[in-house]
N, C-alpha and C positions, 0 to 999 in steps of 0.2 A: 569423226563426224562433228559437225559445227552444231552447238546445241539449239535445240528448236526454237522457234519464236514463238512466243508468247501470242495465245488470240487475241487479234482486235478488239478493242471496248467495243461494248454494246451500247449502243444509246438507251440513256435510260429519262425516263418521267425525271423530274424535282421530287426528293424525299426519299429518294432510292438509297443513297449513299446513308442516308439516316435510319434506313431501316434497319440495313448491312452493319449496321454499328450494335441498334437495337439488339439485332441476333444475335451478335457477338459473344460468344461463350465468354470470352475474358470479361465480360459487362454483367451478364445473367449469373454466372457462377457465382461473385459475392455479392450481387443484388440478390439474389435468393437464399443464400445462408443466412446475411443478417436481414432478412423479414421473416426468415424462419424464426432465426434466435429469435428476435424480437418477441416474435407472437408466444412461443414458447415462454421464453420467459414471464415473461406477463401471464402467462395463463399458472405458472405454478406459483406466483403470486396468489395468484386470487383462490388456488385450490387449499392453496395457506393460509388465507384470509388474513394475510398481512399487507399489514397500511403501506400505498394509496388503496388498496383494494381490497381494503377487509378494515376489522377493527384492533387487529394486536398489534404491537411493535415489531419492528424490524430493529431498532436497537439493542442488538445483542453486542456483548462486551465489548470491543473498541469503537465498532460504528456508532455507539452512541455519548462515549466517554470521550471519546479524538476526533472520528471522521466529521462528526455532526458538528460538532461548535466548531471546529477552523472551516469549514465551509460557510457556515454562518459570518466568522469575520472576515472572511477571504472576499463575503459580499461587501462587508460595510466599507473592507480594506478598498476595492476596488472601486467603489463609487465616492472613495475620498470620506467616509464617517468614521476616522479611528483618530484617537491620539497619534499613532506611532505612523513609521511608515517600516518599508521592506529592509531596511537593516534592525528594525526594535519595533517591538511588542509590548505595550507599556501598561496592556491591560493582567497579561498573565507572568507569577510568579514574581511578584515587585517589581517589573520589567525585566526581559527575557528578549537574547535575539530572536530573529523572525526568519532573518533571509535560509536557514537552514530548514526550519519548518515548512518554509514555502517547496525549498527542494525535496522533502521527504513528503510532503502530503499535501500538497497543493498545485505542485507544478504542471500537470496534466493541463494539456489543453483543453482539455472537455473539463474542466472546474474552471471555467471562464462562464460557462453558463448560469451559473449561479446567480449572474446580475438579472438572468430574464424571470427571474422568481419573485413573488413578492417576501419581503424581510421575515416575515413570519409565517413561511415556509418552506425553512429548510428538509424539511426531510423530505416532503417532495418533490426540491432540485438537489437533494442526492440519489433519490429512486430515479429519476429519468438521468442522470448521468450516469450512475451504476448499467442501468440498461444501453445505454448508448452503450458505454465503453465493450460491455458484450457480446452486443450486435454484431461492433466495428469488428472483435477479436474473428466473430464466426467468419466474418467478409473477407478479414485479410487473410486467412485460414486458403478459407473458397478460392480466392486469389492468386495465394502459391499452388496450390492441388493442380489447378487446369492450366499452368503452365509449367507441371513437371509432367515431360512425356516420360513413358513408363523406358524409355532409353532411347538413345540418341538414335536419331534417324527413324522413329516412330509417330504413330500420329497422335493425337491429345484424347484425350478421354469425355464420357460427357459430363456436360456439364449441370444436368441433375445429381450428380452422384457429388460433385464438388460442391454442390451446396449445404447435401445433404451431412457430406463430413467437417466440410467447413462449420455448421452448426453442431454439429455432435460435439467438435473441439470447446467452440464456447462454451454448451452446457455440459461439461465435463464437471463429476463429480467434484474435482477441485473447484471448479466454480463457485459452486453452489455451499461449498462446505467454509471453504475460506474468500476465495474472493469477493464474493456477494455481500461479504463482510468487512472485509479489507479494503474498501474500491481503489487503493491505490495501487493494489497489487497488481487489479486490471489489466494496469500498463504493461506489464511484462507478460500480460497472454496477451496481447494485441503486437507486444514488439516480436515476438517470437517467430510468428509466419512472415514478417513482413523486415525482420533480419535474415531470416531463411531467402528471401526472395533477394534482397540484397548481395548476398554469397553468390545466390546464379548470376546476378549481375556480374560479380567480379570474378565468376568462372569463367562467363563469355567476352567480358573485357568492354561489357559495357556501361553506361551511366555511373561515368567517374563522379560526377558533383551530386547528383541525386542521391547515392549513397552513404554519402558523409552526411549527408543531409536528414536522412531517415533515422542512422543512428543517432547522430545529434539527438533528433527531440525524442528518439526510447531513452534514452539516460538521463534528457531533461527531464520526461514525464515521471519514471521514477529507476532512477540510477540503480538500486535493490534488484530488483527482478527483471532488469535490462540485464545485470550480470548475467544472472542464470540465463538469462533467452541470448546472449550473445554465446555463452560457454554451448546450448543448443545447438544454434547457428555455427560455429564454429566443425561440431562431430556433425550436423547434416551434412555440410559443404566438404569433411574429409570423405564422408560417404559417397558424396557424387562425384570426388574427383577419381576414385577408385573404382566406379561402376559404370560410371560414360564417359563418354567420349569431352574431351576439354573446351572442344570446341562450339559442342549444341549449345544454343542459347535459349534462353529461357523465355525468351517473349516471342516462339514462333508458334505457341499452340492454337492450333486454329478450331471450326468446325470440329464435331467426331466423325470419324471417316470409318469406311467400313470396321477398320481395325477395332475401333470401338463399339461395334452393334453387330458383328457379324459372329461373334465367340469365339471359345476357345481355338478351335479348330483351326481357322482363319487366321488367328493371331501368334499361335505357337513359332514358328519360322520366322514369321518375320522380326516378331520381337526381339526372340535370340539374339538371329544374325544382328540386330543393328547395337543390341548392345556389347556384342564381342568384335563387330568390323569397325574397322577403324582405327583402333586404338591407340591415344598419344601416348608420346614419351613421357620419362619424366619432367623435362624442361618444361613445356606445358602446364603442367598441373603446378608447377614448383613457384612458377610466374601467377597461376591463378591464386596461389595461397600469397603470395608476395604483396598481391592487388587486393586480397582482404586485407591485410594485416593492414596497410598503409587506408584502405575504407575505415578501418574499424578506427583504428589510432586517428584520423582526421576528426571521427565523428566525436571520439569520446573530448579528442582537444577543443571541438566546439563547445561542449556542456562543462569544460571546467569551471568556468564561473561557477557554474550551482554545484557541481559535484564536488569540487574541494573545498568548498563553506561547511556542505556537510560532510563529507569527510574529516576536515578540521574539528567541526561541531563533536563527532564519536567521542573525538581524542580526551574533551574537559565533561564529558556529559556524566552522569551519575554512573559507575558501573553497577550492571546488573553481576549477582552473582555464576559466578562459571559454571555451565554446565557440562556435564558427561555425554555424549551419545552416546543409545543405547538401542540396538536395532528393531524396529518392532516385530515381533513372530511372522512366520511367514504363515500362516494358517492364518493371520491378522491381515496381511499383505496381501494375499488372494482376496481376501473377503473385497475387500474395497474395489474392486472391479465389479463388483456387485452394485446395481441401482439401491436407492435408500440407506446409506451408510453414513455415518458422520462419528468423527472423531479425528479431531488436534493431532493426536499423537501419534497417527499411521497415516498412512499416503494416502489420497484421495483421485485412486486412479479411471472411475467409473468413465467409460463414453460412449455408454449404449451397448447392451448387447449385439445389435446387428453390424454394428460399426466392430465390435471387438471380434466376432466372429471373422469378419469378412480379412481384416489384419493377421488371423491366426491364417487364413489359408495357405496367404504367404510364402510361407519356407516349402511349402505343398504343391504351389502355383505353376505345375510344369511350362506355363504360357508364358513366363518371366525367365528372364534370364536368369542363369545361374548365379552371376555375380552379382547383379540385382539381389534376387532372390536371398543371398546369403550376407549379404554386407548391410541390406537394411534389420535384415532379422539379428546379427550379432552387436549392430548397433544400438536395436530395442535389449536383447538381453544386458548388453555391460551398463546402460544406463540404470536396468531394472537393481541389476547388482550391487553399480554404484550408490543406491539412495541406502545400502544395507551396512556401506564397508565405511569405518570413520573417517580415512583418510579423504576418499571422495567426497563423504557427507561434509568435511570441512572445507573442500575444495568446492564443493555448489555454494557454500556461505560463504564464499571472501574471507575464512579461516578461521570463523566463530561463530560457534557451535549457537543458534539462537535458544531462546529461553522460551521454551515453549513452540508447538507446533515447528516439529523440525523437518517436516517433508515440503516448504513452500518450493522446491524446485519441480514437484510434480507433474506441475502443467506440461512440462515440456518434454517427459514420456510421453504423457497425452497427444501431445502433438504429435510426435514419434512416429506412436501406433496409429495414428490416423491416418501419415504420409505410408506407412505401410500398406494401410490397406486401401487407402489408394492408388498404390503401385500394383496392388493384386487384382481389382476390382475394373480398375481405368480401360486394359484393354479386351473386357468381357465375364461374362460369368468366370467364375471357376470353374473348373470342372468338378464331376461329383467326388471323386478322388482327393481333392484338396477341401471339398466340402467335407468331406466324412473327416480328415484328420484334424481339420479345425475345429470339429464338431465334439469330436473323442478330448481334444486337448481345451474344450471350453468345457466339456462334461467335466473335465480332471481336476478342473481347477473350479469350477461351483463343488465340487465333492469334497475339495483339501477345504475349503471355505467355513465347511458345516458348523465349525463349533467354534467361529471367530464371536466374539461378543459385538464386534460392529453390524451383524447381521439383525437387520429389522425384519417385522411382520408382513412387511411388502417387498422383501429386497427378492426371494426366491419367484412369487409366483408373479409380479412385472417383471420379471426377467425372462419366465416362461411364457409368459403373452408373449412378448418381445421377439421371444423366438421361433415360436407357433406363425406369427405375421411374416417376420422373414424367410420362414422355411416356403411358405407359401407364393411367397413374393419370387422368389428364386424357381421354386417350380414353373410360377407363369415365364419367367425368363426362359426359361430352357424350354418351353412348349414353341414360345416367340421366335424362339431361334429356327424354330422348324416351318411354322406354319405364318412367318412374318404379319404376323395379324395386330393393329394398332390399340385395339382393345386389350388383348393382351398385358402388352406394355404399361397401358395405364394405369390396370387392375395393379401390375406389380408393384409401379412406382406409388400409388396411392397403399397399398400394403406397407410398404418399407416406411413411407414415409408415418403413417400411424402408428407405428414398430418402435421407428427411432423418436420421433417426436412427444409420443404418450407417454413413453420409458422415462423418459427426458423431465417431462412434466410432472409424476407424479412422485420423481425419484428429487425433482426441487421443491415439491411441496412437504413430503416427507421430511426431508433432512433440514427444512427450516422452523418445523414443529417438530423434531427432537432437538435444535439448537436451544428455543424458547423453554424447553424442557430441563434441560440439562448444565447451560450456562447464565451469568450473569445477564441481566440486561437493565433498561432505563425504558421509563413510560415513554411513551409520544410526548409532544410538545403541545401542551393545552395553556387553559388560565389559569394556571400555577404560574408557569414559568412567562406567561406573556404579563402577571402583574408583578413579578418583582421585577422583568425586564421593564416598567412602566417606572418604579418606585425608581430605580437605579437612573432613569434618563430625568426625573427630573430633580435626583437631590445630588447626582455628580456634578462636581464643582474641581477637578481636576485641572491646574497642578497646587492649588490653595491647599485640597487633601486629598485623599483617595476615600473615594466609595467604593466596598466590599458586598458582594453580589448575597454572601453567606451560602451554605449549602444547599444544594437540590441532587435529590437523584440522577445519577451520570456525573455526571464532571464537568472540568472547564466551563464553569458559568460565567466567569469572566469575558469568554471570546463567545460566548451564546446571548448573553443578556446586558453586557457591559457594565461598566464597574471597571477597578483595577485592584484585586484581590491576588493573596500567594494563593490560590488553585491554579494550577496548571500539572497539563500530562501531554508530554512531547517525551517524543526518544532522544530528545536531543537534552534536556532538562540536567542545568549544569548539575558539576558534583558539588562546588560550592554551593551553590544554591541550594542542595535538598539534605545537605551536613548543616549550615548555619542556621534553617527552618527547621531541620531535626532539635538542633541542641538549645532550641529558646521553646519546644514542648508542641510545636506542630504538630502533626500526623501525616502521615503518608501512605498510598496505595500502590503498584508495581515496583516492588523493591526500591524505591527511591525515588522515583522518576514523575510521581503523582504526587506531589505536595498538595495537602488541602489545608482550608481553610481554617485558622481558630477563634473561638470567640471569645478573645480576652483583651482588660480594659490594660491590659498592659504592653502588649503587643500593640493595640491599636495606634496606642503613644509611641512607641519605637518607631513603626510605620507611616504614621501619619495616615492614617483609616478613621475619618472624622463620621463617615455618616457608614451606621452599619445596615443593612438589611434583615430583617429575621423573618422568615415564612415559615407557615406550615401546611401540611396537606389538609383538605376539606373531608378528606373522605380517606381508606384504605388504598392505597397508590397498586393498579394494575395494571397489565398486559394486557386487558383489552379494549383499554379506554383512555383517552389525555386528563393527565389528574387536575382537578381542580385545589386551590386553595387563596391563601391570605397572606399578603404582604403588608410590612410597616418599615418603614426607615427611623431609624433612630440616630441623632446625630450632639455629636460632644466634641468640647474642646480638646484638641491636639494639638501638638508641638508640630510646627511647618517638614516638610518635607527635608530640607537639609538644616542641620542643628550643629551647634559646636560643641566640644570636648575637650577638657583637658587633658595632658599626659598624652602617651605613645601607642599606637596599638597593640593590640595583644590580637593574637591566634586563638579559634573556637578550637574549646575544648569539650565535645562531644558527651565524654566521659561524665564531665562533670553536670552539679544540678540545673534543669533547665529554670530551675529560679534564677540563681546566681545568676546564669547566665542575659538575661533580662535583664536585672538589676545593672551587671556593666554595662548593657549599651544604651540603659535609660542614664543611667550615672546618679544613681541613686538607691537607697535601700528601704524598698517599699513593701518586704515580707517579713513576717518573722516565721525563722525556720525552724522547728522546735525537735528536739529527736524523737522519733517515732518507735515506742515499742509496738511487737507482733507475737500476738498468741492467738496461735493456729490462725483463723479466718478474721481475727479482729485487730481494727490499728489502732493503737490509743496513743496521744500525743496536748499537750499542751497550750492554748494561744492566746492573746489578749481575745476579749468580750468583744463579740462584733464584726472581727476580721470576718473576710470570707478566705473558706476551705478549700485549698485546690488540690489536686488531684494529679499526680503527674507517673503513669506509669506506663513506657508505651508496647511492650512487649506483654502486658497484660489482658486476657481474653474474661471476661465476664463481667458482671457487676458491681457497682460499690457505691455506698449511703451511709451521708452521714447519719447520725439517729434521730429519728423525725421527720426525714427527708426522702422525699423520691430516690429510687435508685438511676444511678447511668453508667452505662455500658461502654465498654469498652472492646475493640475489639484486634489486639497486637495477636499477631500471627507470622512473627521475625520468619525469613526476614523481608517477605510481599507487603507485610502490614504493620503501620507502628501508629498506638491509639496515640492522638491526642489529649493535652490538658482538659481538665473539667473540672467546675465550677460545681462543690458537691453542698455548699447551703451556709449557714452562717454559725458562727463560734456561741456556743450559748453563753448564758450570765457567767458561770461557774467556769468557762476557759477550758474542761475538759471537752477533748475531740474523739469520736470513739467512729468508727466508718468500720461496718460491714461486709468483708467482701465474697462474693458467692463467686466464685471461680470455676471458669471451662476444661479447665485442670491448674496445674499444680505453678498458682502464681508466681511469676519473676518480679523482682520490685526492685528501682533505684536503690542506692544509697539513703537519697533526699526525694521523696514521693509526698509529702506534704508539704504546702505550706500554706500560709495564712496573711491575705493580703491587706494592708491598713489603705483604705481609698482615701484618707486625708496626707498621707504621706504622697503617693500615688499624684494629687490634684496638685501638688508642692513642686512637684516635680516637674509634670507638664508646664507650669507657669514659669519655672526657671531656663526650661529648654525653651518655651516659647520668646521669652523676652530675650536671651542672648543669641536665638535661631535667627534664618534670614528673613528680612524684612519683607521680600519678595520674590518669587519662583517663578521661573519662565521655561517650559519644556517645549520643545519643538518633535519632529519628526525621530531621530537617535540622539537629542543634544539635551543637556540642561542645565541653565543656568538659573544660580542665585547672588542676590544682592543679601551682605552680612552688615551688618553694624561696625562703625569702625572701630579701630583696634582691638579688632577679635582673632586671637590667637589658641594654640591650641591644634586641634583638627577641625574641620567641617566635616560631618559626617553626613552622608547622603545615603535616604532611605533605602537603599537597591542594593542587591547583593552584586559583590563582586564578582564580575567574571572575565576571561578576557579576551581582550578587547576595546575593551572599556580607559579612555586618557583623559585627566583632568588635568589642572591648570588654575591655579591662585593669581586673580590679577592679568597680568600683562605677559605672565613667563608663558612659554612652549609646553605645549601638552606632554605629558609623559604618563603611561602606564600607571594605571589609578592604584594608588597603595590600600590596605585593607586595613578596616578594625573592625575587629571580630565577626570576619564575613560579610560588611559592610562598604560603600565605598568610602574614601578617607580623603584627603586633602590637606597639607600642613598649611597652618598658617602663620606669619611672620610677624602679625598687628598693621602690616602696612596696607595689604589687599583686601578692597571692599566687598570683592565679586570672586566667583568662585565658576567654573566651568567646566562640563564631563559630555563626553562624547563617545560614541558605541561605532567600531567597524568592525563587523564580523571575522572574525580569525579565515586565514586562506584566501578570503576578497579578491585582494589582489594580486598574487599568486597564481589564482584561476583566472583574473583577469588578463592577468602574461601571457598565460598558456592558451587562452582562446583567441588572442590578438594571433598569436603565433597562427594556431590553429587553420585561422581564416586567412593568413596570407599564404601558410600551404594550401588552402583549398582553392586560393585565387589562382596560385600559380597552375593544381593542376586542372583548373576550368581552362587555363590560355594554352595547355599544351591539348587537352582532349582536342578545343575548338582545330589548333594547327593540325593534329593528326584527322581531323575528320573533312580536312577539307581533299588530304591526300589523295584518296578512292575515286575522286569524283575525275579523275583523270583518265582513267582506262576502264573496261567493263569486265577485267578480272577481277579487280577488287571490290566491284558489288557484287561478284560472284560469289568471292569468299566471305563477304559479311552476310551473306543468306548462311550457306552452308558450313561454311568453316573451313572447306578445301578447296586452295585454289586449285583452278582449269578441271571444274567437275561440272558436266554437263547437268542442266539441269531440266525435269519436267515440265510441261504447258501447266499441269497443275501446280507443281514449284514454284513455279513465274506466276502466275495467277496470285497465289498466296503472299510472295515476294511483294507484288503491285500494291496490295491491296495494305499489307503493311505501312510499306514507303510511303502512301498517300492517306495513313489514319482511318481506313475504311474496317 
């Protein structure tokens, strides 16, 4: 039989085709997830009474030490107000590359917003990008859901319920636990469904350039958690090639059709049948995976620019020390399916009870196919496994084990069980049978829960509202199903939807008041930090000297208030750089990687730190309020930025005193180091009348005063924490030094832990570095030049730690690889060259450059072959037959063709 013709168009009004679109499940479904998220989120904002919408901070541990200050300069970066540009950062850590930074935490297109903020405030254009990025995750969620039919040659599901899991995904206990804190992580809950959607693409053999495209900017946005959501994507798309048919496409899901409103009943048969008729071979499926790999590999050779800068970047960065995985209890593991839980060190699996319920039906779902049924349910179990077994756990991290919080792959269970239970849910109720074992096996698993310590005062009985709403919600379902009544319907979906969204809300207001409880944080951003940011903009005189921001609560006040100071905390923070600020008496925070600030007049001289800042708080510094206080600039001569030396360089030695170590790279000896005896708690040591006392122990935790003198603290906690130098008061008439120390336990001390600084030797010194320094300093964007005094020989030493990357050049000769003294950058000179010049390319640069040249001219070519193959079809009316269905010469329905029409013409 010659397959039917399709009915005549109807004439229709103007705005009909627009409304046809309006309705459009593919539109409505992530249009209503992210205004669910949205709202949701925002509402457990405010139930938190975290700022914009309360008075406590949202700066808990890295969001307000990383995320907040490079957002901060990402604004000034972008509207052109920095020293440096996107290869160097000239304001953190003596200057520090940037283009890796950019890639690891700024590269999101949603941190472009930043510029519609005004300067002083940041934190709330990070609360509305954090929110976006959410949103978008719930949307692109909703996006993939209602166009996976629950199997090939079935109808789509509605598109309330896609919204509703599309949002449950976003406000997924990982959310709210770590991403809401991370926002860079974001990216990879937003790349996840929308790699997932990707893989149907190259299951059905379409949108070859779109898809390179998509992955591209998830690994731009952030390369980290694109991994994990590609390794996701990767077991989705093995899932679907094993349970449908190869040929279904993913962008046919239309309206709900009865299949979807009529229930179980109605839907058992035909579902089956369509996910066991048909069935391809392997060559099919072999060529679907062929057409990922070749998506995926296009997409990733697009983002090599940024992803092998910071790849490169790992390679010299400070290492953190190795960790062990160690699985967390599974009594720990259940709990966190649980609303209200929070904790770093177990998985953060929550995403609603109603939403986990309805994925437990699942393997229960007689209305599913079997192969369905059981290839998404082993799928969820071996990921559940994997987050438990080392070897997996190293294979979701790119093969190192991270330091801390080691479930970030979780989201993408999350996701999992969402697509599950949208496979279970899509084409009707369950039945009661698959409700009662989902029901038994979420009872099993709140009961294994009972004695997890991640269980909060709210996690049990919002979970039992939770379910109490859905039990209810599903009754009017199944009444609905009998007596089709519209009221019904409503009642339920307004049940579920208070179910899952109240869950949602109180389970992110909770776990954001036990974060504030439990972890590290930083005040808001008030007049504290808006007046030394005031003091810094006008006693900066950069590249004459550097002005140093000095410390404030949180970090990186350099990239928040400007200045160019060694604070900086970047994962990328060379290993030079946090060994040579170790061994001259700095301090540091995340095992290495957080250099702060010191205040000493002898570093300043090494650095070239002419004007310092010093503030203090006006008041006790809280959580519920931006702190006030008082800034003053203080500013002294220093030796210019590049200075000359004589003799060869020498390699830091760590070990040794961080006096000494000073002393060689002023080139001069400005301490007297006197030996220090120790009985029990007391140092007693010897110095000229007058010196001052310094204090150098950095693995020491408590206090220590000289006598007469305030005490200061210290606070080394090897190997996360190592105190800085301190200034502990002046040497009395008599030259006896006697400093008491009250210890957090049982003190570690250098070698050489005191010394005793003469500032007229000190002033001697600056004035000889200054007069044989360069006469004048000129930094650009990654470059820097100085003019020397003629026949100066020796080295030029340039304030900046080495790293590399980094090529100078004496004079008129060819840049070459900048040589070091003592961690410093170096330059030999011959007495003939006046000028001296250093220039920074980020390691990998161009290498990634190759790779994405390449990248894009594979994707050109396969943009000209999709174009020739897609002109082929339009020759005979088989071949749009089979790009509907997937089988040539298969007759197809008036309703088929309808749908076919409506496609082809964007309606």
């Amino acid at each position: 039989m010659p397959p039917a013709a399709p009915p005549a168009p109807t004439p229709a009004r103007d705005g009909v085709r627009g409304l046809r679109a309006v309705r459009n499940p593919l539109l409505l479904a992530p249009a209503g997830a992210g205004l669910l998220t949205a709202a949701v989120f925002v509402l457990a904002t405010a139930l938190a009474r975290s700022h914009p919408l309360g008075p406590y901070t949202r700066n808990v541990v890295d969001l307000g030490q990383q995320y907040l200050p490079y957002h901060a300069y990402w604004r000034a970066f972008l509207l052109g107000d920095t020293h440096g540009d996107a290869f160097l950062n000239w304001n953190s850590g003596f200057g520090a590359g940037f283009l890796g930074d950019i890639g690891t935490y700024l590269s999101s297109p949603f941190s472009l917003l930043v510029v519609l903020f005004p300067a002083d405030r940041p934190e709330l254009a990070l609360y509305v990008i954090t929110a976006l990025k959410i949103t978008a995750a719930g949307a692109a969620m909703a996006a993939l859901l209602i166009r996976l039919r629950p199997a090939a040659g079935g109808s789509g599901g509605p598109w309330p319920l896609a919204a509703l899991l599309g949002a449950a995904y976003a406000l997924s206990g990982w959310t709210f636990n770590h991403g809401a804190s991370v926002p860079m992580w974001l990216d990879g809950l937003i790349a996840f469904p929308l790699l997932c959607l990707v893989a149907e693409w190259a299951r059905a053999g379409r949108r070859p350039v779109l898809g390179p495209l998509v992955v591209a900017v998830a690994w731009i946005a952030n390369f980290y958690t694109a991994y994990m959501a590609t390794l996701g994507a990767a077991l989705f798309l093995i899932v679907r090639l094993l349970t449908t048919d190869t040929a279904d496409t993913a962008d046919t899901a239309g309206t709900a059709g009865p299949a979807a409103t009529a229930g179980p009943a109605a839907t058992a048969g035909s579902v089956g049948t369509a996910a066991t008729a048909g069935t391809a071979g392997v060559r099919p499926r072999l060529a679907a995976l062929l057409r990922a790999v070749w998506t995926v590999g296009l997409g990733v050779g697009l983002a090599a620019p940024l992803v092998l800068v910071v790849f490169s970047g790992t390679q010299y960065a400070d290492p953190t020390p190795e960790t062990v995985f160690a699985p967390a209890a599974w009594t720990e593991l259940f709990g966190r399916f649980l609303p209200a839980t929070a904790n770093v060190d177990t998985p953060a699996l929550f995403i609603g009870t109603p939403a986990l319920l309805l994925a437990l039906t699942l393997p229960f779902n007689r209305a599913v196919a079997p192969r369905v049924r059981y290839g998404w349910t082993a799928a969820v179990v071996l990921v559940t496994l994997s987050l438990q077994w080392g070897p997996t756990h190293l294979l979701w991290h790119a093969g190192a084990s991270p330091n801390g919080n080691p479930y970030r792959q979780a989201f993408v269970l999350c996701g999992l069980l969402l697509v599950a239970a949208w496979l279970s849910g899509a084409p009707g109720v369950p039945r009661p049978a698959a409700l009662l074992g989902a029901a038994v096996l979420l009872g099993a698993l709140a009961l294994a829960a009972r004695t997890s310590t991640d269980i909060d005062a709210w996690s049990y009985p919002t979970a039992g509202a939770a379910l109490l709403l859905a039990a209810l919600a599903t009754l009017l379902l199944l009444l609905r199903g009998r007596a089709r009544t519209p009221a019904l319907a409503a009642g339920a979906a307004a049940l579920l939807l208070a179910a899952q969204a109240g869950e949602a809300a109180v389970s992110g207001a909770r776990v954001e008041r036990q974060q504030r409880a439990d972890v590290a944080w930083a005040p808001r951003i008030g007049d504290w930090q808006r007046a030394v940011g005031a003091e810094v903009a006008r006693a900066d005189a950069w590249p004459a000297y550097r002005t140093d921001p000095g410390p404030l609560p949180g970090g990186n006040e350099p990239l928040l208030l400007g200045g160019e100071g060694a604070d900086a905390y970047s994962s990328l923070t060379t290993e030079n750089t946090s060994r040579t600020l170790d061994s001259l008496g700095f301090g540091h925070y995340a095992k290495g990687r957080h250099p702060e600030t010191l205040d000493s007049p002898v570093t300043d001289a090494i650095f070239s730190i002419g004007t310092r800042i010093r503030s203090e708080a006006a008041e006790p510094v809280r959580q519920d309020a931006a702190p006030r206080g008082t800034a003053t600039a203080t500013t002294t001569a220093v030796p210019p930025l590049v200075t000359v030396h004589p003799g060869r360089p020498a390699a830091v030695d760590p070990a040794d005193s961080a006096f000494r170590n000073q002393e060689l790279l002023l080139g001069s000896s400005v301490y007297a180091l006197p030996a220090v005896r120790r009985t029990g708690t007391t140092l007693t040591a010897r110095c000229p009348a007058g010196a001052e006392v310094w204090f150098w122990a950095p693995e020491y935790k408590g206090t220590a005063a000289l006598a007469g003198a305030a005490p200061a603290a210290y606070d080394g906690r090897p190997p996360a924490t190592r105190a800085p130098m301190r200034a502990l008061g002046t040497v009395p008439a008599d030259g006896e030094v006697r400093i008491r120390l009250v210890p957090g336990r049982k003190p570690v001390l250098p070698r050489q832990s005191v010394g005793c600084l003469d500032r007229a030797r000190l002033a001697a010194a600056v004035a000889r570095l200054t007069a044989t320094g360069a006469t004048r300093v000129t930094a650009t964007g990654h470059a820097l030049t100085a003019e020397l005094p003629p026949g100066s020989t020796g080295l030029a030493v340039v304030a900046v730690p080495r790293a590399t990357g980094w090529r100078c050049a004496a004079g008129d000769a060819e840049p070459v690889s900048a040589r070091s003294h003592r961690g410093l950058l170096a330059v030999p000179l011959d007495g003939r060259a006046t000028r001296v010049s250093c220039s920074f390319r980020p390691p990998g640069v161009r290498l990634g450059a190759a790779a994405g040249a390449t990248a894009l001219l594979a994707l050109a070519g396969t943009a000209l072959l999709a174009r020739r193959r897609a002109r082929r079809p339009e020759a005979g009316s088989h071949e749009g037959r089979q790009e509907f269905t997937g089988r040539p010469h298969e007759a197809r329905s008036p309703a088929q063709d309808a749908d076919y029409a409506a496609r082809r013409t964007g309606a």
